[in-house]
C-alpha positions in Angstrom: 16.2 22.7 -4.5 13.6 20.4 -6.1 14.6 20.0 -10.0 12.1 19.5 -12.7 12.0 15.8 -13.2 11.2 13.8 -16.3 10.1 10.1 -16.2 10.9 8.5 -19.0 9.4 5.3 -20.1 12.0 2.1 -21.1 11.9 -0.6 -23.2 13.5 -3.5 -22.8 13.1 -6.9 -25.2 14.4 -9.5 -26.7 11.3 -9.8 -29.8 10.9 -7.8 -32.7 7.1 -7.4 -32.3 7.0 -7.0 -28.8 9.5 -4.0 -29.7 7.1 -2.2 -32.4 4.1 -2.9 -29.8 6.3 -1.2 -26.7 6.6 1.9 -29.7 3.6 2.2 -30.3 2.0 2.4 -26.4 4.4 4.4 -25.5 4.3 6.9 -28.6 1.1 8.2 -27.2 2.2 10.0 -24.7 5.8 10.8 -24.2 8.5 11.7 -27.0 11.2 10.6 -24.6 12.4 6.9 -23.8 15.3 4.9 -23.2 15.8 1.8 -25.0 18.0 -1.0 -23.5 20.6 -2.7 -25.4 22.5 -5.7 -24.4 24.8 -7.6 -26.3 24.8 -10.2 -23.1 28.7 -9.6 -22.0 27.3 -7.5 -19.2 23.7 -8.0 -18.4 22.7 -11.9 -18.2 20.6 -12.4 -20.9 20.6 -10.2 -24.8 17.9 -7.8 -25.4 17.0 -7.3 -29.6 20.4 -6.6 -31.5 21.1 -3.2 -31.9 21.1 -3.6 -35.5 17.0 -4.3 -35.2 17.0 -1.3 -32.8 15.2 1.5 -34.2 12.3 4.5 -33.5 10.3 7.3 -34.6 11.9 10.1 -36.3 10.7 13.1 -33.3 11.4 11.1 -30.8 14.7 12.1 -28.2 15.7 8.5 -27.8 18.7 7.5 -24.8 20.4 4.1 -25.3 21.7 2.7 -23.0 23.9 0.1 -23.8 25.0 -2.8 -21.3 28.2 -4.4 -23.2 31.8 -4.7 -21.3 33.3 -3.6 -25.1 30.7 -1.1 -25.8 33.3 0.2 -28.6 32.4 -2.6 -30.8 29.0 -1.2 -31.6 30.1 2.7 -32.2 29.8 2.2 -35.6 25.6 1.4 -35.0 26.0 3.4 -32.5 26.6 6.6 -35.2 24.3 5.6 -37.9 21.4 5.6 -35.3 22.1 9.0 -34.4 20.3 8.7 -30.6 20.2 11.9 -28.6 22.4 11.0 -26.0 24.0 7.3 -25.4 25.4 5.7 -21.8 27.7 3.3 -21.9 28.9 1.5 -18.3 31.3 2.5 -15.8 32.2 -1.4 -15.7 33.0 -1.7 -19.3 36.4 -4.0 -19.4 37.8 -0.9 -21.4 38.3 2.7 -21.8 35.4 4.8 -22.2 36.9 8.0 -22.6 37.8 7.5 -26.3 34.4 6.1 -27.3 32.7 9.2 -25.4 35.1 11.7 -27.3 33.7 10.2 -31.0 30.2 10.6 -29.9 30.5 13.9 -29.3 32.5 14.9 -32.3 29.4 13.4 -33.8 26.7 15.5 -31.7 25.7 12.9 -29.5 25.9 13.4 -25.9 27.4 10.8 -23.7 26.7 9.4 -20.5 27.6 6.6 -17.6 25.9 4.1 -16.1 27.0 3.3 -12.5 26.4 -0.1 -10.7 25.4 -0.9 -7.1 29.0 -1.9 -6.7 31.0 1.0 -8.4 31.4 4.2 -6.4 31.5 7.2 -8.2 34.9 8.5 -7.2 36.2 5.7 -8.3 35.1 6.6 -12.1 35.5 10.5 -11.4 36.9 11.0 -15.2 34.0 9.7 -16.7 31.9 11.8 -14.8 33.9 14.4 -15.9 33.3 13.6 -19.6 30.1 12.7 -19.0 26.6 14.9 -19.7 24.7 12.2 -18.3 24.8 10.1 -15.4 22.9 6.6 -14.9 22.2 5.5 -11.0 21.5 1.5 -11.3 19.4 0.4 -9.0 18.1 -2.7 -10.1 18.8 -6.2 -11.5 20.7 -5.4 -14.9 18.6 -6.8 -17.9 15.2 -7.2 -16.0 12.5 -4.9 -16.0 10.4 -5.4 -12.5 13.0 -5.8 -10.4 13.0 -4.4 -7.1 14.5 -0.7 -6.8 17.1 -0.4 -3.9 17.1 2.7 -2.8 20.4 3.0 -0.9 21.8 3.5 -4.0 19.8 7.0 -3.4 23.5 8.0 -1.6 25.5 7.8 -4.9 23.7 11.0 -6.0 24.8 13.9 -3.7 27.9 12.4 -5.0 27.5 12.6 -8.6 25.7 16.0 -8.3 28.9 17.3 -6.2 31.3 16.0 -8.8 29.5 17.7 -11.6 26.7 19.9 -10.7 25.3 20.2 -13.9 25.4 16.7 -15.0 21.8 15.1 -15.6 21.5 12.5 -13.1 19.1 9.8 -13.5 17.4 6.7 -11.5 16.9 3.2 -13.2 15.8 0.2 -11.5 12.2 -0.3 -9.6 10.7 3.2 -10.0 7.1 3.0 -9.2 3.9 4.6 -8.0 5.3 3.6 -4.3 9.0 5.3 -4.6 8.6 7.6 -7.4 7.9 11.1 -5.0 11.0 9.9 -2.7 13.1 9.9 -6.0 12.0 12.8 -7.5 12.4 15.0 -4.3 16.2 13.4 -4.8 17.9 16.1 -6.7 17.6 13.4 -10.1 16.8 14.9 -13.4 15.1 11.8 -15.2 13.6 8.7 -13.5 13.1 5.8 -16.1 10.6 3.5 -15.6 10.1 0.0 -17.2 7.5 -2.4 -16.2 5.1 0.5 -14.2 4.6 1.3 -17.4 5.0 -1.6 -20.1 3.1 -3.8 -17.9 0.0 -1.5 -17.3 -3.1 -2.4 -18.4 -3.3 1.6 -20.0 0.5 3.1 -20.3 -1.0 6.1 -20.7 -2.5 6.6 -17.6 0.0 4.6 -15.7 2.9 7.6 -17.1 0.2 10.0 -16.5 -0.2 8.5 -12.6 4.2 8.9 -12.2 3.8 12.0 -13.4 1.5 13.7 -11.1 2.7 12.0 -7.9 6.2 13.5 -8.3 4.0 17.1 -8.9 2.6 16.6 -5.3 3.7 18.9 -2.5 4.0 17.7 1.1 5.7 15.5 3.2 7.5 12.8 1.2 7.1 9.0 3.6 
């Protein structure tokens, strides 16, 4: 079965303004987005602080937070209120109570998952989970390129917990994107396809209808 798949633009800084500007293209035309947070225990470099973090009220906003003690920001974490947060699989600490508070608090959890982590090996968060992340990147850069054997982890994922959303980060593109949505994903986040376009817009607009096309996917 082919799912209904969203892309869902991502933004990724380290700079206040370039922040508000990312907002504002990308307000235009989607009400969706994940914003990247890292506190640079995990990823290589920090993004903005979470405490600088913020968006517009109708927006459904995923955070996904790249941190080895993602505990330490729960407190942020609540007063931002996102629609659903992901925290990693490679965390040097127990997810399972951070996932329980965010859902006592509404907020719907989810776990990112690493080239190098296979997903039976972090079978209770998947459990807990209502979300799960496929890495397929470089961790803290956008443009990277996408490898796509990680396309494996999904049957997986989706066997584990068929009703988990399952999405793709890492290299999506106007090349890839039709492979990954015939994929059985849910969401494919896209970074620099988008935030480097010379029109968002239409570069969102451009993902969107080649994962719509019918055919033979090359």
């Amino acid at each position: 079965m082919i799912r209904t798949v969203s892309i869902v633009p991502t933004i990724l800084t380290d700079n206040k303004q370039d922040y508000r500007t990312q907002i504002e293209r990308i307000n235009v035309f989607t009400r969706r987005v994940q914003i990247d947070v890292s506190d640079g225990t995990l990823a290589p470099t920090p993004t903005l602080d979470i405490t600088n973090i913020w968006w517009p009220k109708n927006w459904e906003a995923d955070l996904h937070i790249m941190s080895k003690n993602p505990s330490t920001l729960l407190d942020t974490i609540l007063k931002l209120n996102p629609s659903l947060c992901i925290f990693h699989a490679e965390a040097e600490e127990d997810l399972l109570p951070s996932f329980q508070t965010l859902k006592n608090a509404g907020i719907k959890v989810g776990v990112a998952i690493l080239p190098s982590t296979f997903p039976g090996n972090i079978k209770p968060y998947i459990d807990a989970a209502d979300h799960a992340l496929i890495f397929a990147g470089q961790l803290g850069v956008q443009g990277s390129p996408a490898d796509l054997m990680q396309m494996e982890k999904i049957p997986l994922v989706r066997n584990m917990k068929p009703e988990i959303e399952i999405s793709w980060d890492g290299g999506a593109n106007i090349t890839n994107v039709r492979a990954l949505a015939h994929a059985d994903l849910d969401v494919i986040n896209v970074g620099s396809a988008i935030s480097n376009a010379p029109d968002p817009a239409e570069a969102f607009q451009s993902l969107v209808a080649e994962i719509d096309k019918n055919g033979v996917v090359l």
